[in-house]
N, C-alpha and C positions, 0 to 999 in steps of 0.2 A: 534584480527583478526583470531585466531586459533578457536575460535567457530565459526564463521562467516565460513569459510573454510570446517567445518564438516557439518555443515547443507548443503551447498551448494550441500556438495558428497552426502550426503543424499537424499536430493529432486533432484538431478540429474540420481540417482541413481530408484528412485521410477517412475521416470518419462521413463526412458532408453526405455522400450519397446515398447513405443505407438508412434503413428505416431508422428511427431513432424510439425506442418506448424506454420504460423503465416497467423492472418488475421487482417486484416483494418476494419472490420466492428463494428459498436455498439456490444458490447458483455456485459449482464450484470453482468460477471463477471470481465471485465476489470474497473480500476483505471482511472476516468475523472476527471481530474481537469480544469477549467476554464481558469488557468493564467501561467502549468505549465505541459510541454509538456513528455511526457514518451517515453520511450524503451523499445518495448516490442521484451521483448529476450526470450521468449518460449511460446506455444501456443498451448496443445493436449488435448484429450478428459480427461485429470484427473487435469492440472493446468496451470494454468494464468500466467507468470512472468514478473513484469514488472519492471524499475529500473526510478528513482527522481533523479534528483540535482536541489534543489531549492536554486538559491545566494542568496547573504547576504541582507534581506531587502525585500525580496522577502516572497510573501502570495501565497497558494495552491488558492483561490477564495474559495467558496462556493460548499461543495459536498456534493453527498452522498458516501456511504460505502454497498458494497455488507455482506451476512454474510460469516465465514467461510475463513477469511484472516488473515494467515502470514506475519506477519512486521517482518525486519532485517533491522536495523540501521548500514548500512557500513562506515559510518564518526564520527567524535564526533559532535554536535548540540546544541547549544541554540535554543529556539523554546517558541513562543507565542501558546496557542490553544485556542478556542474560541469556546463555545457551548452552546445554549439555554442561551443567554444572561450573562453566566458567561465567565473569563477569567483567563488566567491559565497560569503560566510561571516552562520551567522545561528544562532541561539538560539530553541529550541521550548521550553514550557511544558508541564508535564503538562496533558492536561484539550484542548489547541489543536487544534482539527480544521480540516479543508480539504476543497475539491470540485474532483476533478480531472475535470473536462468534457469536453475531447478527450486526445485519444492521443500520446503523445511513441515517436516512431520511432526504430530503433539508430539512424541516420545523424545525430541529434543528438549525439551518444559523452557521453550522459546518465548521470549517478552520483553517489552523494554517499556523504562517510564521514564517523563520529563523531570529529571530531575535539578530546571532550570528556574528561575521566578517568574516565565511570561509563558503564555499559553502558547503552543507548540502544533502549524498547520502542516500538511501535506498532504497529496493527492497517489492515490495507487491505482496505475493502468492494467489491468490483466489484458492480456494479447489474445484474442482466441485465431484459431483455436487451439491454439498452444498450451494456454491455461487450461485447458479440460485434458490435456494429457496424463497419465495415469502417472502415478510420483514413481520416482525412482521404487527396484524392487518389487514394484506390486504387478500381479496378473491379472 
């Protein structure tokens, strides 16, 4: 929990100066999930933040992934992932973050569910303006 706590100062920290709103509109660098709703708790011209809890048994649907995104695992998790026809089972640590680089397209039929007994939190940072970068391949 004490890593989780220093990024947070961090990225709050990095964020401090710029105007802070929240908006409701499509943004491509927000986190859409099909079956699993967010909160999106910051919103300015440098970063996205939005926060998960998917229960137990519970699947994200089918997405895609902007580039350019900070994951921070706030609970512990079992978790099914599912991509380009493989599948994949694996256990996250409160506190575990990640750096997701490039962009995963629907045509991957990308998704994971908690497949653990306790509801399952995490926060996804899109970076702009990195995340409005056009995904691999496209013109």
């Amino acid at each position: 929990m004490y890593r989780i706590q220093i990024l947070l100062i961090i990225l709050f920290s990095l964020t401090a100066s710029a105007d802070h709103h929240l908006d409701d509109e499509d943004n491509a660098c927000h986190m859409d999930y099909p079956n699993i709703d967010s909160e999106l708790l910051l919103e300015n011209d440098r970063v996205v933040v939005q926060r998960f809890t998917i229960q137990p048994g519970q699947w994200e649907g089918i997405h895609r992934h902007p580039p350019n995104q900070l994951y921070i695992q706030l609970t512990d998790g079992d978790w099914s992932y599912k991509s380009n026809g493989k599948t994949e089972l694996f256990s996250m640590a409160a506190g575990e973050v990640s750096w997701n680089e490039t962009s995963t397209e629907l045509d991957a039929q990308h998704e994971s569910g908690n497949v653990g007994a306790h509801p399952v939190s995490y926060l996804w940072v899109g970076v702009k303006p990195g995340c409005l970068a056009e995904p691999a391949g496209q013109d």
